[in-house]
Residue, then its C-alpha position, 0 to 999 in steps of 0.5 A: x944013249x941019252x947021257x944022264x948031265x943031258x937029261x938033267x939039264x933039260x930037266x932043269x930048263x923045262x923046270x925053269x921055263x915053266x916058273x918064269x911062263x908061270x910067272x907071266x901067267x901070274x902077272x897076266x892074272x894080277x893080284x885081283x884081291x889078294x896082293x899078299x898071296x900074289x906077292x908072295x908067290x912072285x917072290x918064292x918064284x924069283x927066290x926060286x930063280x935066284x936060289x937053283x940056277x944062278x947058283x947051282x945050275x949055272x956054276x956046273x955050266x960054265x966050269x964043267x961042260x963049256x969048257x969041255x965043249x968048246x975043246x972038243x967043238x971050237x966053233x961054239x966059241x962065241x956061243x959060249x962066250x955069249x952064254x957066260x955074258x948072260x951068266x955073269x950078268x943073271x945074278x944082278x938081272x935076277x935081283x933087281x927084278x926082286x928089287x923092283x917087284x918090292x917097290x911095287x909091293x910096297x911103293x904102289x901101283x906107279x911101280x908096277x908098269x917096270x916090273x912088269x916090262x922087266x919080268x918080260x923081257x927076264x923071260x924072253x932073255x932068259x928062253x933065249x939062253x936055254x935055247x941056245x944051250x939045247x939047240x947048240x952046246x948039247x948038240x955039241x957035247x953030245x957028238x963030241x965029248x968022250x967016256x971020262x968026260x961024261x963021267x966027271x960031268x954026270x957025278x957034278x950034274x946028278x949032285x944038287x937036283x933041281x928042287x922044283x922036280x918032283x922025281x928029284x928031290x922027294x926030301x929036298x931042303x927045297x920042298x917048302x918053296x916048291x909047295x909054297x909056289x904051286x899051293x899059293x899060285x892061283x888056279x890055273x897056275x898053282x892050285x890056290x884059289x882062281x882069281x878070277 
């Protein structure tokens, strides 16, 4: 039986991954000549990141399931002390990347190489964290934690859906920042126009 907190965090990571491999697509394709659109969705995108996981998805993380896994397999101790570190410190790494992508937009060209070189390595860091979840903590909570438990995590889980899946929020507040991502990012990305 697949616990429905299971389904929805995979869910929620293969939203999340597909945004931040978007996003190097996106930067592989560069603005070509239409910064304003490319700006603007990279910005929706790290809005996205910002907005959803560090805010919502994370919290139920660190204060529900860690610690109930942890009880119940104490040798994913340091794996979750390792994945808190990487919570606490998503928040700021998201908002320098949005500070960064602004002073490419508005200071030029000469900014552009460390946003890039940052935005990639926000990727690889942020793969790493999701796959150190699945491939550690679930395997965990699945073999160990009990009928309540589940239960308490299903009812957080299931509360705030992430906004890019489709299924789980028809009438989400989040529905315009979805539509603006996949309608402004350029073909093959989003159905915008091809820049190339």
């Amino acid at each position: 039986m697949t616990h429905i907190t299971l389904r929805i965090i995979r869910d929620e990571h293969a939203s999340l991954s597909a945004m931040l491999r978007s996003m190097l697509m996106l930067l592989a394709h560069g603005p070509a000549d239409d910064h304003e659109t490319f700006f603007n969705v990279l910005r929706a995108m790290l809005f996205y990141i910002d907005e959803f996981p560090e805010k919502q998805h994370h919290p139920k993380e660190s204060n529900l399931l860690f610690p109930k896994v942890v009880r119940v397999a104490p040798d994913t101790m340091q794996t979750v002390e390792r994945l808190e570190r990487d919570h606490m410190g998503g928040e700021v790494a998201v908002r320098e990347l949005q500070h960064q992508l602004l002073a490419w937009e508005l200071l030029g060209d000469a900014h552009k190489a460390a946003f890039e070189d940052a935005a990639r390595q926000y990727v690889t860091f942020y793969l790493e964290h999701m796959r150190l979840e699945e491939e550690v903590i679930l395997p965990a909570a699945e073999k160990g934690l009990n009928a309540a438990d589940w239960h308490e995590l299903d009812v957080a889980f299931g509360a705030n859906r992430d906004p890019l899946n489709r299924k789980a929020s028809q009438d989400s507040v989040y529905d315009r920042l979805f539509t603006r991502i996949v309608m402004k990012a350029p073909a093959p990305i989003g159905l915008g126009p091809s820049t190339h």
